[in-house]
C-alpha positions, 0 to 999 in steps of 0.5 A: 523496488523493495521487498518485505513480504512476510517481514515482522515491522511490529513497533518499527519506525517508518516514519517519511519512508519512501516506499513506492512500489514496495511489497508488503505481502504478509507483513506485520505493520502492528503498532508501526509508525509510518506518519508521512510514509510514500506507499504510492503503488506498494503490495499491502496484500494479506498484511496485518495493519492495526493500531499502526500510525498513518496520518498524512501517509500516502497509499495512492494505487496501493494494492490491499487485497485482504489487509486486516487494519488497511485504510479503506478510504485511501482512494477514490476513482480509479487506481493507475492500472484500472486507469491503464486497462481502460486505456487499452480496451478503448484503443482495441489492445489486449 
C-alpha cells in the first residue's frame, strides 16, 4: 500500500487513481483533483482537503479522523473494521 503521509499534493492531479489502502496522514490535498479517484480504505487522517475535486471519488472505509475539508457524508453504516469487530465480539473472539 502507498504511503503519502505528510506529502504536499497542493494543484496535483489524481484524477482515476487507484488508491486503496494508501495513508495520507497530513497531507495536503489543497486544490487536487481526484475526480474518480479509489480511496476505498485509505488514512486521510489529519489531512487538509479543501477546495480539492472529488466528484464521483470513491472514499468507502476511509479512515478521516480530523481531516479539515474531508466529505462528511462519504459513508453510511458501518465501515469494514466495525463490520469486523462486530464479528468478533458475536462469535466470543478478542
Amino acid at each position: 500500500m502507498p504511503f503519502f503521509d505528510g506529502v504536499d499534493f497542493t494543484s496535483a492531479t489524481l484524477e482515476k487513481a487507484l488508491l486503496k489502502g494508501a495513508s495520507f496522514k497530513g497531507a495536503k490535498l489543497i486544490h487536487a483533483d481526484l475526480l474518480e479517484a479509489k480511496c476505498y480504505e485509505a488514512n486521510l487522517e489529519n489531512a487538509t482537503m479543501e477546495a480539492s475535486r472529488i466528484r464521483f471519488a470513491m472514499f468507502q472505509d476511509a479512515w478521516m479522523q480530523d481531516c479539515t475539508g474531508c466529505p462528511t457524508d462519504w459513508q453510511t453504516g458501518e465501515t469494514v473494521w466495525q463490520t469486523e469487530a462486530t464479528e468478533r465480539r458475536r462469535n466470543g473472539e478478542r
